[in-house]
C-alpha positions as CSV (number, residue, x, y, z in Angstrom):
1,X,98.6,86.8,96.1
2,X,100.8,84.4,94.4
3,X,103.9,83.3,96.0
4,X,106.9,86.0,95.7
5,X,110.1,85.0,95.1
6,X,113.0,86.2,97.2
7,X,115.3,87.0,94.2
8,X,115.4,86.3,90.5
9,X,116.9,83.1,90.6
10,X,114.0,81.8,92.7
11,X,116.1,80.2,95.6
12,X,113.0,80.7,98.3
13,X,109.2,81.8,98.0
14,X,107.3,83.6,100.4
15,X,104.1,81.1,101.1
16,X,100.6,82.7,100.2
17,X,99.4,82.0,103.9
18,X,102.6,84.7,105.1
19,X,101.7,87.2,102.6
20,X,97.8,87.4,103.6
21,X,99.0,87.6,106.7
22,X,101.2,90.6,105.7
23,X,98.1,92.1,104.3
24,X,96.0,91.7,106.7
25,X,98.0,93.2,109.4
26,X,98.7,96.1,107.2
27,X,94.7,96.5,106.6
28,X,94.1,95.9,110.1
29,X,96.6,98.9,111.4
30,X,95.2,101.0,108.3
31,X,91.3,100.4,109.9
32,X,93.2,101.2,113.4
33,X,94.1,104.6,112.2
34,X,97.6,103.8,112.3
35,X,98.8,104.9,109.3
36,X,102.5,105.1,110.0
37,X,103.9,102.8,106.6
38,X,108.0,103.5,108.1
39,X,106.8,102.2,111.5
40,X,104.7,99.6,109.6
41,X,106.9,98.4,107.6
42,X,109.7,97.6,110.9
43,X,107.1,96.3,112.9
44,X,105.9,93.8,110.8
45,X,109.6,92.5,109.4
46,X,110.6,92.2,113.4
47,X,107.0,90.5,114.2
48,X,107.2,88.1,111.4
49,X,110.5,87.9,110.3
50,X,110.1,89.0,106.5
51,X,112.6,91.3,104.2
52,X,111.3,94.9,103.9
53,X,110.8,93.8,100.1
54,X,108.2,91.6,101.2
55,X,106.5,93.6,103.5
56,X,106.1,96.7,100.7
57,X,104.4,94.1,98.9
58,X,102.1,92.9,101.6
59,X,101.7,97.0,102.0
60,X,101.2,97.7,98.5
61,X,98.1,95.6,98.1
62,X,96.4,96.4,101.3
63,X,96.3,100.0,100.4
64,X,95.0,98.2,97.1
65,X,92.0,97.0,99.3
66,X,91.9,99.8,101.2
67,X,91.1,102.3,98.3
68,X,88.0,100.0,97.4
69,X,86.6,99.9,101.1
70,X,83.8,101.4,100.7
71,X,82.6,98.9,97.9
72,X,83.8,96.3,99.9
73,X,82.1,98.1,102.9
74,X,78.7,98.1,101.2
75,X,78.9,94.4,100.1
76,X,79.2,93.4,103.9
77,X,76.7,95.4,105.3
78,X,74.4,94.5,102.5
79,X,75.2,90.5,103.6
80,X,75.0,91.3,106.9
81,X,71.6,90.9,108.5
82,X,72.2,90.8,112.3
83,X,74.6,93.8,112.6
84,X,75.9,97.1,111.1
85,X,79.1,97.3,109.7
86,X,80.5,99.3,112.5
87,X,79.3,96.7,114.9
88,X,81.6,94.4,113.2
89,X,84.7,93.5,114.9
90,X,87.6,94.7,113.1
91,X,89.2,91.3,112.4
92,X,86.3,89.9,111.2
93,X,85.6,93.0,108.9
94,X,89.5,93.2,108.0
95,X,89.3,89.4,106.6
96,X,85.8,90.1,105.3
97,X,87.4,93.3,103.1
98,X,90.6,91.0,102.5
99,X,88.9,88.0,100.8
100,X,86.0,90.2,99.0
101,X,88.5,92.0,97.3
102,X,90.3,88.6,95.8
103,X,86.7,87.0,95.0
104,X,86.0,90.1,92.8
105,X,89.6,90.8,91.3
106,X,91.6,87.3,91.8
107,X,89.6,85.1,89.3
108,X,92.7,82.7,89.3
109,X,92.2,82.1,92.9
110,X,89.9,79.3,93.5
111,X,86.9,80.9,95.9
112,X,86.8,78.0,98.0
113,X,90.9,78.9,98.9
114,X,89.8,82.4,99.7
115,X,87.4,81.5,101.7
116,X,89.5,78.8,103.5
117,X,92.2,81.4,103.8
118,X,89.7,83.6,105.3
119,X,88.6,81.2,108.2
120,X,92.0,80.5,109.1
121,X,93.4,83.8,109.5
122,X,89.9,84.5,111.5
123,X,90.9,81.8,113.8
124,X,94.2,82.6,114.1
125,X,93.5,86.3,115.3
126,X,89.7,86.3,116.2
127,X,87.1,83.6,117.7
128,X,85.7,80.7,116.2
129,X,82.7,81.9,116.2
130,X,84.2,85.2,114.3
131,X,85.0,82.2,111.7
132,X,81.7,81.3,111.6
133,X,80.3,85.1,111.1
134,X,82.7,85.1,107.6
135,X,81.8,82.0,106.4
136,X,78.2,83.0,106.3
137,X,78.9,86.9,104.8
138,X,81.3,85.2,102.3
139,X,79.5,82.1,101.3
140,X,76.3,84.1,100.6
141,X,79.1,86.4,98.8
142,X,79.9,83.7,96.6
143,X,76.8,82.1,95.9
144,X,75.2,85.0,94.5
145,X,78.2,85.7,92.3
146,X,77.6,82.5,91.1
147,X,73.9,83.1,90.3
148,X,72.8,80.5,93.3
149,X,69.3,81.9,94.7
150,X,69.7,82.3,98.4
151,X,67.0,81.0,100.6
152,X,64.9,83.0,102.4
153,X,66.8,82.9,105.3
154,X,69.5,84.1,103.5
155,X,68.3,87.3,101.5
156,X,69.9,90.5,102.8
157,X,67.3,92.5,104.5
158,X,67.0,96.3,103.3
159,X,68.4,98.9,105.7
């Protein structure tokens, strides 16, 4: 999710916020059932005014996080203690798949930026309290990638 570059001789870049937004919206239509990637595609360059280069790319790694959903899937509804995964709103659960994937296959990304990215795109299409629901699921997430014991309070229940 670095910055792309417009053309070789690297007169513009695409910022890192635009492209997880790109991504997002292509994992959010994907969850939607709309699995149109021609309609996508034009959508998305009217709505946020990208290249259809830019877009593919956007398109090529959501379907990237898509294919590893249901490890992604499991991970949330094993850090999520107050409802199923289904009872998760799609944003939240779109972001949630989103920033999982970079924590487990971005290691150059700093965890603290993904989960900073991931509260603001929450904010910026959920609730604050949807925010709040991703912090907690992605904190724990971190944490216990880092070894950190959770508290009691914390620990996943079982299913």
């Amino acid at each position: 999710m670095l910055c792309l570059k417009l053309s070789e001789k690297m007169e513009k870049e695409l910022p890192p916020q635009k492209f997880r937004e790109v991504v997002f919206q292509c994992l959010f239509s994907f969850d939607a059932g709309e699995g149109d990637e021609k309609g996508l595609v034009a959508l998305l360059m009217k709505q946020l005014a990208l290249s259809s280069k830019y877009v593919k790319r956007g398109l090529e790694y959501a379907q990237k996080i898509w294919e590893e959903r249901e490890e992604l899937d499991a991970r949330i509804a094993n850090r999520s203690q107050e409802y199923a995964l289904e009872r998760i709103h799609k944003v939240e659960r779109t972001v949630l798949r989103m920033s999982l994937f970079a924590l487990l296959h971005e290691k150059e990304l700093s965890p603290k930026i993904v989960i900073s990215e991931a509260l603001r795109i929450t904010r910026k299409f959920s609730t604050k309290e949807g925010s709040q629901f991703v912090n907690v699921i992605l904190d724990e997430e971190w944490k216990n990638s880092l070894g950190v014991p959770l508290s009691p309070q914390e620990e996943p229940q079982p299913q």
